[in-house]
C-alpha positions, 0 to 999 in steps of 0.5 A: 266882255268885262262889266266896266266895257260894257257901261263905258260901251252904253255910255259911249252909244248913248253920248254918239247918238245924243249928238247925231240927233241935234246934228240932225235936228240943226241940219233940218233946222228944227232946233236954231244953231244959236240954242245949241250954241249958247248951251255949248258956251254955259257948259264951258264956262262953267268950271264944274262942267266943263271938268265934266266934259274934259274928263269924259272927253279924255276917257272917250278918247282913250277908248275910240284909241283902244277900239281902234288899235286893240283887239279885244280877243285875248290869246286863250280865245283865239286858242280856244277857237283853234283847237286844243294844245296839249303838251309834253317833255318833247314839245307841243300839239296843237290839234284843231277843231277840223281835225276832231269833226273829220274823225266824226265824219268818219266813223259815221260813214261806217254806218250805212244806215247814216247818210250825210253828217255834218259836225261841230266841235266846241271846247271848254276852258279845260280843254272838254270836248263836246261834238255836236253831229247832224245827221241824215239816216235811212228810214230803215234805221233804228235810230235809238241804237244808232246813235247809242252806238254811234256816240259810243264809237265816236267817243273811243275813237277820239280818245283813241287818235287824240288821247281826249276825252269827249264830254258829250256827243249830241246828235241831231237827226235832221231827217229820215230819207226813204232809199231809193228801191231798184226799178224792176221790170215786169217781164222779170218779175 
């Protein structure tokens, strides 16, 4: 958000909340409504204030019409939050964000120590992209080559479906789980 619509927004907030506070004050009848009322007339009466006041009221005015009818998210983060376009003599490609988290998932699930993966991609402005990977393992994993070796695949695999290049892939080990061993029974052993 630009500097200029975030002081018009403090000051729009403020004024909204000025004025419930007397509404709510006149409706408890804490303040007499003649106060305000007189306060309101010297204001308008007043030639310096009342241009003051005509012209904040104009600004307002056209702000609540812009909040109203304006959708302050320009065209590249809406692209940004789709996925990266790339383009060539032929046309254009549009590859979304799924696209990139279910190539993830699944070179993660060639790993059988990995159990569960979730992933989320996100872009920068010059279309870089970083992967952000959960990851549920085996207790019996090695999780320092794990995921050495999971980042590196899933780093080549990207560039060699998408033709991106993968700035970063950060994974989070979110737990260890202990396999479950098959029961044996006595008579057998």
């Amino acid at each position: 958000m630009k500097i200029i619509e975030k002081i018009t927004l403090i000051l729009y907030s403020n004024i909204i909340l000025i004025i419930s506070v007397i509404a709510c004050l006149l409706v408890f009848r804490w303040i007499d409504i003649d106060v305000v009322q007189n306060l309101i007339k010297t204001l308008i009466i007043s030639e310096t204030a009342s241009k003051i006041i005509l012209a904040i009221s104009v600004v307002f005015i056209l702000l609540s019409i812009r909040c109203i009818f304006f959708d302050p998210t320009s065209k590249q983060q809406i692209k940004d939050k789709q996925g990266v376009l790339l383009a060539n003599d032929n046309g254009r490609l549009m590859i979304s964000k799924e696209t990139i988290e279910n190539l993830v998932e699944s070179v993660t699930r060639e790993y059988k120590m990995a159990k569960e993966v979730t992933s989320r991609v996100e872009l920068d402005r010059e279309n870089n992209v970083n992967i952000f990977a959960n990851l549920v393992v085996s207790s019996d994993a090695i999780i320092k080559d794990l995921t050495v070796d999971l980042q590196n695949k899933i780093k080549s695999k990207v560039k060699e479906t998408t033709d991106l290049d993968v700035k970063e892939v950060n994974i989070t080990i979110k737990k260890a789980i202990q396999e479950k061993q098959p029961k044996v029974d006595k008579e057998e052993a």
